[in-house]
PDB file of N, CA, C and O in Angstrom:
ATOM      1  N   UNK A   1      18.556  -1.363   2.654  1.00  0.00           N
ATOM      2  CA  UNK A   1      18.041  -0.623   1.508  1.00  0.00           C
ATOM      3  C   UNK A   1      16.613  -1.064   1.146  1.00  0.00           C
ATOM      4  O   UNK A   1      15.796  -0.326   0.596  1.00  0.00           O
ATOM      5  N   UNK A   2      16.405  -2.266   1.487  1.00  0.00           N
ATOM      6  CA  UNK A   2      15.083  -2.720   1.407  1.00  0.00           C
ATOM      7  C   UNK A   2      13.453  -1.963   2.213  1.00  0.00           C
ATOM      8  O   UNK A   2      12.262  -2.202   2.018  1.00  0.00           O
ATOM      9  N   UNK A   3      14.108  -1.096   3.046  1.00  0.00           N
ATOM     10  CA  UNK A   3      13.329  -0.566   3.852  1.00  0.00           C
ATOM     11  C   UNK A   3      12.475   0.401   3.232  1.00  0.00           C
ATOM     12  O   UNK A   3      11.262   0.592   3.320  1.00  0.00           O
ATOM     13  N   UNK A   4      13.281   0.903   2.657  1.00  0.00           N
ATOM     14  CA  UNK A   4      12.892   2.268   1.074  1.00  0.00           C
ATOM     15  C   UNK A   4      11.408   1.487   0.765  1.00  0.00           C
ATOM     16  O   UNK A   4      10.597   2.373   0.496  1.00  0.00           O
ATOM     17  N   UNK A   5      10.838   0.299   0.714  1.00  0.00           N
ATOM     18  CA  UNK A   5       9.438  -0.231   0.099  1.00  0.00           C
ATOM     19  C   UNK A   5       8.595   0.549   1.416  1.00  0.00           C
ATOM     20  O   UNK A   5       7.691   1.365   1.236  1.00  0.00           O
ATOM     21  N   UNK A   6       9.232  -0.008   3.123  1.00  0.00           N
ATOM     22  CA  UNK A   6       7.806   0.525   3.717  1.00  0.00           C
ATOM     23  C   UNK A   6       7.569   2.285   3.624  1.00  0.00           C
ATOM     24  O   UNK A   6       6.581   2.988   3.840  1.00  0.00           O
ATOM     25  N   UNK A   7       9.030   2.609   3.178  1.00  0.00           N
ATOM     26  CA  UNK A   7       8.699   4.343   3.090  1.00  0.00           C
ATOM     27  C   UNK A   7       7.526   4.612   1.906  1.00  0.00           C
ATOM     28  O   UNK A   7       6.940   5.690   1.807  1.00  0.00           O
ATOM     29  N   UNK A   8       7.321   3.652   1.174  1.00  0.00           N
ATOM     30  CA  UNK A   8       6.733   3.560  -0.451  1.00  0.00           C
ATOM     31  C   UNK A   8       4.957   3.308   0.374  1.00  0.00           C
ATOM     32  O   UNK A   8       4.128   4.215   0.298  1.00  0.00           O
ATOM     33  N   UNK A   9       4.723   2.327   0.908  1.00  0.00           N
ATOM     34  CA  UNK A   9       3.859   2.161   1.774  1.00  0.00           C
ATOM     35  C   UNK A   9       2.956   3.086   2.430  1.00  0.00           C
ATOM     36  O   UNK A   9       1.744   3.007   2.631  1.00  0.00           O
ATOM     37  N   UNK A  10       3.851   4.025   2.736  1.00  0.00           N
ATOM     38  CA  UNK A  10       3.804   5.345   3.727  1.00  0.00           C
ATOM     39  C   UNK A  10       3.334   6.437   3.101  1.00  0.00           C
ATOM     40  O   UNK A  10       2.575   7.259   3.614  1.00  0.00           O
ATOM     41  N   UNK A  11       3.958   6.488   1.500  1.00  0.00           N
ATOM     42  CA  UNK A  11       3.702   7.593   0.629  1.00  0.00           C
ATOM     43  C   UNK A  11       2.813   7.702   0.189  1.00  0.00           C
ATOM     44  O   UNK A  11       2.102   8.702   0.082  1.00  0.00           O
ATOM     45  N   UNK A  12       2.582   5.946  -0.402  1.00  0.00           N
ATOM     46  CA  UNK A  12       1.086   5.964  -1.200  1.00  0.00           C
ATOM     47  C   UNK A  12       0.016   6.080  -0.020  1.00  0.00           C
ATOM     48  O   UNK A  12      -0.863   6.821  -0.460  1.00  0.00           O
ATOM     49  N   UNK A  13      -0.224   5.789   0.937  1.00  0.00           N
ATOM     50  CA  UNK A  13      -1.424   5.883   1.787  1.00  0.00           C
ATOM     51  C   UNK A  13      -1.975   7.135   2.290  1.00  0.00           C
ATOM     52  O   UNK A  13      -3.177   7.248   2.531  1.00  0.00           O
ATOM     53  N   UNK A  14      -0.733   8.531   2.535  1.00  0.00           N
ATOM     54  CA  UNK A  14      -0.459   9.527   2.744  1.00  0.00           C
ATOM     55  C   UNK A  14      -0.534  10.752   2.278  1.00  0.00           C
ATOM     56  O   UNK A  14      -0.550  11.833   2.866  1.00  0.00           O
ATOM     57  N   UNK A  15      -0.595  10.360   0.683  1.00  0.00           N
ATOM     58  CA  UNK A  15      -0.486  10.928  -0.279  1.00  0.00           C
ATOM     59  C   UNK A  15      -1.704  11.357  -1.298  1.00  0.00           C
ATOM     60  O   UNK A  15      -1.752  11.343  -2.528  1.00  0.00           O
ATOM     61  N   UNK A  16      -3.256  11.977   0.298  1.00  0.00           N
ATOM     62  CA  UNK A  16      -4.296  11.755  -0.347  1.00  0.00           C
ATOM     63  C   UNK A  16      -4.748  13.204  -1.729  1.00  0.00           C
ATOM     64  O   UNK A  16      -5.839  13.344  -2.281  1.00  0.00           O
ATOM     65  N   UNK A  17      -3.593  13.986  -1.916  1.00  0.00           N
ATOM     66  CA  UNK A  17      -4.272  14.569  -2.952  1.00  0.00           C
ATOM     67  C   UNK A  17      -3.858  14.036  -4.490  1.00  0.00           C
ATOM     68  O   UNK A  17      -3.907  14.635  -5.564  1.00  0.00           O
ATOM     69  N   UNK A  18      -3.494  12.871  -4.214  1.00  0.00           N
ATOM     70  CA  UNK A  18      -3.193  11.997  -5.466  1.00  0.00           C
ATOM     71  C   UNK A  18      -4.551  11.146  -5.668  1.00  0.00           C
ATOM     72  O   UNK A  18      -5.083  11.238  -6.775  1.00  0.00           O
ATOM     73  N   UNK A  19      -5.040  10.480  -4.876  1.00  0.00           N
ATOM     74  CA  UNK A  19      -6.239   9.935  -5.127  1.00  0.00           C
ATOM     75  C   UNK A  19      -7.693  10.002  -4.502  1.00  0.00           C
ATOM     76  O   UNK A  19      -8.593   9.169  -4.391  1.00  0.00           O
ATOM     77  N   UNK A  20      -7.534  11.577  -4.073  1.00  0.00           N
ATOM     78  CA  UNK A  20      -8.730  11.941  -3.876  1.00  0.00           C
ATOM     79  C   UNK A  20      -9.941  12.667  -4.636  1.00  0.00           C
ATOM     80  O   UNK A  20     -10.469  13.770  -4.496  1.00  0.00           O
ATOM     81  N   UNK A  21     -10.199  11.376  -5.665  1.00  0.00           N
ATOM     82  CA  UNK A  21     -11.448  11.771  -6.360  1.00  0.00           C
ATOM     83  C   UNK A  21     -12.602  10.811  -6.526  1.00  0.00           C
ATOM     84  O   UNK A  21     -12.726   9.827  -5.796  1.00  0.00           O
ATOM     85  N   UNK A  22     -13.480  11.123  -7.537  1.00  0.00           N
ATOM     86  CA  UNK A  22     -14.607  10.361  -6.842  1.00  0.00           C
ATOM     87  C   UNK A  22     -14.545   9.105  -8.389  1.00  0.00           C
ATOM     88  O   UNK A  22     -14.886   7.934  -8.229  1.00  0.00           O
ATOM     89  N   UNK A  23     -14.250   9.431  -9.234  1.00  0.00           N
ATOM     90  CA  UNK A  23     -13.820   8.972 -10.221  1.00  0.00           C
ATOM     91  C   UNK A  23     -12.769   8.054 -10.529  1.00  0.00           C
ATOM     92  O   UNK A  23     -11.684   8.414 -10.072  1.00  0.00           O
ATOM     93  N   UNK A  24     -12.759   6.997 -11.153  1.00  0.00           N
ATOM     94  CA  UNK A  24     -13.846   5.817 -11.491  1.00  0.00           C
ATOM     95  C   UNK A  24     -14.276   5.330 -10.324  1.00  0.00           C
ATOM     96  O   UNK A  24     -13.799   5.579  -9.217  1.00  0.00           O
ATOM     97  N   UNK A  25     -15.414   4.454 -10.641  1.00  0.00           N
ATOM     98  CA  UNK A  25     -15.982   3.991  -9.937  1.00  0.00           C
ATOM     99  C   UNK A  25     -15.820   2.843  -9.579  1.00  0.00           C
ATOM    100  O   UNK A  25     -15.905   2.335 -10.697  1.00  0.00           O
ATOM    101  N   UNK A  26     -15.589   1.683  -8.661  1.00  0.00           N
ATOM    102  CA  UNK A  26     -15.578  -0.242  -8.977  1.00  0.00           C
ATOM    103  C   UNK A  26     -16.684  -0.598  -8.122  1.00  0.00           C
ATOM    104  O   UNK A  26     -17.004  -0.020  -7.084  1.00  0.00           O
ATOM    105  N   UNK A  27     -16.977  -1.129  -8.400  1.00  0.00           N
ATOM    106  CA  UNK A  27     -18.311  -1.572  -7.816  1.00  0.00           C
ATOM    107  C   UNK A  27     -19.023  -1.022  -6.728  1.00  0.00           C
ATOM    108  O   UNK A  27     -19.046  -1.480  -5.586  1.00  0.00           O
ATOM    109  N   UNK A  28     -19.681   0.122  -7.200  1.00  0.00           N
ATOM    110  CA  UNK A  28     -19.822   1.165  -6.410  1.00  0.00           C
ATOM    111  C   UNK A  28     -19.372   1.990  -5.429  1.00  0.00           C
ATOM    112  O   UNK A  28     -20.096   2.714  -4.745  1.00  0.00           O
ATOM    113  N   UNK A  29     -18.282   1.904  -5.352  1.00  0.00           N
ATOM    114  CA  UNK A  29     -17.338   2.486  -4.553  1.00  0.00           C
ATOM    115  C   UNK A  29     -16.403   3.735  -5.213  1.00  0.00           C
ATOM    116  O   UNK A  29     -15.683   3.385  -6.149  1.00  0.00           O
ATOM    117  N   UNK A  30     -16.359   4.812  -4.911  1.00  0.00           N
ATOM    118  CA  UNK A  30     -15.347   5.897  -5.320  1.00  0.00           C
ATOM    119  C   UNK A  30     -14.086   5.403  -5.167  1.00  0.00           C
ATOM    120  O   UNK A  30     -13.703   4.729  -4.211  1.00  0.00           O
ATOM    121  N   UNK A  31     -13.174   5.882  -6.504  1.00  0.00           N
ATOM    122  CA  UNK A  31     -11.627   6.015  -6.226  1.00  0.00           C
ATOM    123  C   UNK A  31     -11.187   5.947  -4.654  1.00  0.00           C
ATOM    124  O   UNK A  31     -10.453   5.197  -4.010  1.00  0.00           O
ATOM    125  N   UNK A  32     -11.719   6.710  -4.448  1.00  0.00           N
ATOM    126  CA  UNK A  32     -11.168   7.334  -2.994  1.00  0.00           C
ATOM    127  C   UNK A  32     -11.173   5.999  -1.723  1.00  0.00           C
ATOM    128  O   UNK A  32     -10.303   5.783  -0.879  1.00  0.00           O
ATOM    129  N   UNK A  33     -12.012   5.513  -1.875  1.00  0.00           N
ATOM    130  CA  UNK A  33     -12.509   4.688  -0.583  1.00  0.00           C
ATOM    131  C   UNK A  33     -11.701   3.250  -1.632  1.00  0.00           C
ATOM    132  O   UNK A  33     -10.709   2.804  -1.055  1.00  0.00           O
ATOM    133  N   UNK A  34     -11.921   2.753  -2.601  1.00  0.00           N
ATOM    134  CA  UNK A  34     -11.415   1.516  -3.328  1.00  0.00           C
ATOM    135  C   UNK A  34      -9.952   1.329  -3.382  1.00  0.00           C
ATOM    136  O   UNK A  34      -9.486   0.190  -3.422  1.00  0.00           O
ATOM    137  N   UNK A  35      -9.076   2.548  -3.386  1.00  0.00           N
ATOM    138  CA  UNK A  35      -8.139   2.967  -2.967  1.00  0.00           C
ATOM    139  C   UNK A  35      -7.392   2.611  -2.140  1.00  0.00           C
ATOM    140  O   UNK A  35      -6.603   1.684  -2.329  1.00  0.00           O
ATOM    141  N   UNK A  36      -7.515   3.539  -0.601  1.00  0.00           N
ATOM    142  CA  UNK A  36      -7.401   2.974   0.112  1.00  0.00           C
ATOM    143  C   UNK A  36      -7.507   1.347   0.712  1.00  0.00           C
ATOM    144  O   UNK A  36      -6.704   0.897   1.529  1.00  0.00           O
ATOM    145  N   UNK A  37      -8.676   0.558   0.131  1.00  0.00           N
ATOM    146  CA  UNK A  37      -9.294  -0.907   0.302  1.00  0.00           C
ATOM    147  C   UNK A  37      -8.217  -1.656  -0.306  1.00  0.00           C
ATOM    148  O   UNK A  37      -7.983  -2.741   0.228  1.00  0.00           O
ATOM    149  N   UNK A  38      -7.386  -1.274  -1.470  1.00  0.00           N
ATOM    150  CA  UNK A  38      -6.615  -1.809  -2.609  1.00  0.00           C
ATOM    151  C   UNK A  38      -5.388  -1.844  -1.785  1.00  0.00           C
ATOM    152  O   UNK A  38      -4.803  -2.921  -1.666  1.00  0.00           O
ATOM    153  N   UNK A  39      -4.917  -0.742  -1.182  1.00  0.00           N
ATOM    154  CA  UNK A  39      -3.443  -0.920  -0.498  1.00  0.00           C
ATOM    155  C   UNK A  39      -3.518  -1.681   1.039  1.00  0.00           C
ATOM    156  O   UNK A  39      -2.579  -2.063   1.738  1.00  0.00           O
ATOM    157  N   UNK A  40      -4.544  -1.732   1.219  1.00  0.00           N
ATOM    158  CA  UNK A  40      -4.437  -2.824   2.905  1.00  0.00           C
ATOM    159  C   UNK A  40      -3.638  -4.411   1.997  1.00  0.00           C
ATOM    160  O   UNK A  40      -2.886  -5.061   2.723  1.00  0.00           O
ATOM    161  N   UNK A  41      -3.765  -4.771   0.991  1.00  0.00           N
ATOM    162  CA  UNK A  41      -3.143  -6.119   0.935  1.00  0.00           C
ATOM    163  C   UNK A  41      -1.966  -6.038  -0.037  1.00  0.00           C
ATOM    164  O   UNK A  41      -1.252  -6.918  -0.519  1.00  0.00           O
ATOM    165  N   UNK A  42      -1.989  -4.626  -0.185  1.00  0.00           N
ATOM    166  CA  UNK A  42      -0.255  -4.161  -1.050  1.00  0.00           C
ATOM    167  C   UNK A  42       0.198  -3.842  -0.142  1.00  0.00           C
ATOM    168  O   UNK A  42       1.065  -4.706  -0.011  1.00  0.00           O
ATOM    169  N   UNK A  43       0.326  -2.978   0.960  1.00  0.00           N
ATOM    170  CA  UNK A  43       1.030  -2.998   2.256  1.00  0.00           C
ATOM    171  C   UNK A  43       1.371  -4.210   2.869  1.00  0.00           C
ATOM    172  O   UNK A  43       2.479  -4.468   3.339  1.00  0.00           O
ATOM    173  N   UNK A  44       0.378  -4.964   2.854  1.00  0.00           N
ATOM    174  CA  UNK A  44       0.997  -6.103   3.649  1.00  0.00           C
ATOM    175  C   UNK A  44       1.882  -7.027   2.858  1.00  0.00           C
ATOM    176  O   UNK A  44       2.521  -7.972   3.322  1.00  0.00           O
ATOM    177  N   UNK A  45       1.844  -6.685   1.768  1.00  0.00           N
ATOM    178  CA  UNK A  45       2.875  -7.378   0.943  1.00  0.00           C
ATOM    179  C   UNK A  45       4.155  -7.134   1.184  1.00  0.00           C
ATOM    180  O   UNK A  45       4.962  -7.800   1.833  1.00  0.00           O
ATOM    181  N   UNK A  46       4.313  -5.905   0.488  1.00  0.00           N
ATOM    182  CA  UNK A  46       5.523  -5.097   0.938  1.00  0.00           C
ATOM    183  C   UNK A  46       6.067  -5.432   2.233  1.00  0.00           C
ATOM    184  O   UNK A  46       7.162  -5.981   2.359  1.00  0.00           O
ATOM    185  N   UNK A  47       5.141  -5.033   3.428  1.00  0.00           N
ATOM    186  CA  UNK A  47       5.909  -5.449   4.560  1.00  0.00           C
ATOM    187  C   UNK A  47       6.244  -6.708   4.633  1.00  0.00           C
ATOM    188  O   UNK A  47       7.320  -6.939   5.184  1.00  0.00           O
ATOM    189  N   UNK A  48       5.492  -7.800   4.142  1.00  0.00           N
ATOM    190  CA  UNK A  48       5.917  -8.976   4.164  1.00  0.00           C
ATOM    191  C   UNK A  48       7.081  -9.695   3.644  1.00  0.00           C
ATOM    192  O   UNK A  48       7.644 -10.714   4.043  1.00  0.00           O
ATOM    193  N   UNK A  49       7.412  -8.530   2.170  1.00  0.00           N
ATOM    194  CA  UNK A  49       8.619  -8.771   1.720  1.00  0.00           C
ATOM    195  C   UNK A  49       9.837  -8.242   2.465  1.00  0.00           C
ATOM    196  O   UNK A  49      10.720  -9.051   2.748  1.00  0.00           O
ATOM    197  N   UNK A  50       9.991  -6.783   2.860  1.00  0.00           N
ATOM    198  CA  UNK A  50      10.735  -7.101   3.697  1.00  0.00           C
ATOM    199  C   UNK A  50      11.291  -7.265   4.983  1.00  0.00           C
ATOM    200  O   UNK A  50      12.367  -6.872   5.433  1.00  0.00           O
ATOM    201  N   UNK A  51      10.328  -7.944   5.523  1.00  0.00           N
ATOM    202  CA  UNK A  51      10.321  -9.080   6.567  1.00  0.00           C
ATOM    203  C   UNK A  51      11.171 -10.480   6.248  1.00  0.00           C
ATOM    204  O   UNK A  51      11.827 -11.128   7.063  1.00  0.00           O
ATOM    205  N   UNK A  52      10.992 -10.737   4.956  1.00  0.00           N
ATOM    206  CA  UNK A  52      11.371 -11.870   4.545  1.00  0.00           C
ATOM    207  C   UNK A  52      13.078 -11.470   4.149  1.00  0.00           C
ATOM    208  O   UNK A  52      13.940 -12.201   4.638  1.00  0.00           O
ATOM    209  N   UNK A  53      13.449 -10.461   3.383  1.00  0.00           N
ATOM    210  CA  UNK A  53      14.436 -10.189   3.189  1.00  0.00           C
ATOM    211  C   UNK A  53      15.133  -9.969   4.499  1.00  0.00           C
ATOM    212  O   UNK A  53      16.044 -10.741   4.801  1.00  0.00           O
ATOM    213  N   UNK A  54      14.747  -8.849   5.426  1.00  0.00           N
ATOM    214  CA  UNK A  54      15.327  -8.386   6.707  1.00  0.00           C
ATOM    215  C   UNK A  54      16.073  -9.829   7.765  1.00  0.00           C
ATOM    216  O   UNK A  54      17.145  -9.904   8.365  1.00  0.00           O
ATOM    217  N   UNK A  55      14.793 -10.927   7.596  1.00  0.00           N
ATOM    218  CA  UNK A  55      15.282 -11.979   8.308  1.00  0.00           C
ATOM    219  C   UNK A  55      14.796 -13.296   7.987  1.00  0.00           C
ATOM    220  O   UNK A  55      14.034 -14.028   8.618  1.00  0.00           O
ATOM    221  N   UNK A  56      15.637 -13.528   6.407  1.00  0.00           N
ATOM    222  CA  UNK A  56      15.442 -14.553   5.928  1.00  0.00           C
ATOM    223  C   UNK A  56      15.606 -15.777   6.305  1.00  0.00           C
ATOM    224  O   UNK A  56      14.828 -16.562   5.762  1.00  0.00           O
ATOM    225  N   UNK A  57      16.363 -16.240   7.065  1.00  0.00           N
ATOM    226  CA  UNK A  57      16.656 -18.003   7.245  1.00  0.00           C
ATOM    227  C   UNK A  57      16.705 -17.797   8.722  1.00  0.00           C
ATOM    228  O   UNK A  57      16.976 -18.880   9.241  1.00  0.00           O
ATOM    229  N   UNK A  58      16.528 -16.676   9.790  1.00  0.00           N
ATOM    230  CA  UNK A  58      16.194 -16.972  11.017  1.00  0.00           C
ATOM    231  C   UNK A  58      15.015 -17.788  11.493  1.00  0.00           C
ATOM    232  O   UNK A  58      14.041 -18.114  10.816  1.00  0.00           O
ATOM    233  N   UNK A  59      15.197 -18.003  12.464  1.00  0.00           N
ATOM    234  CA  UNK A  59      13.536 -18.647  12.783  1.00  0.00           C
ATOM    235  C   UNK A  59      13.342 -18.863  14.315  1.00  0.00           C
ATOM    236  O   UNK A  59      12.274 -19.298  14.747  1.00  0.00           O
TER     237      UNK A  59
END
């Protein structure tokens, strides 16, 4: 059931008429492009979590 996060992963990255605007701005960068920049280390979270759940005390 844990898997449901990388589908979450999938949605938000995918899902560009949700954050395709140019508005706000962060340090000079559009929504659009800061965006995307923002989920490269929330993805890897997620996957990392469940990675950790999937195969916790193996090694």
């Amino acid at each position: 059931m844990i898997k449901i996060l990388l589908l979450l992963v999938f949605v938000l990255v995918l899902a560009v008429p949700f954050y395709n605007h140019a508005a706000p701005v962060l340090f000079g960068f559009p929504f659009f492009y800061w965006y995307q920049i923002a989920m490269v280390p929330v993805a890897s979270l997620l996957i990392y979590i469940v990675y950790r759940v999937e195969h916790g005390g193996e090694k």
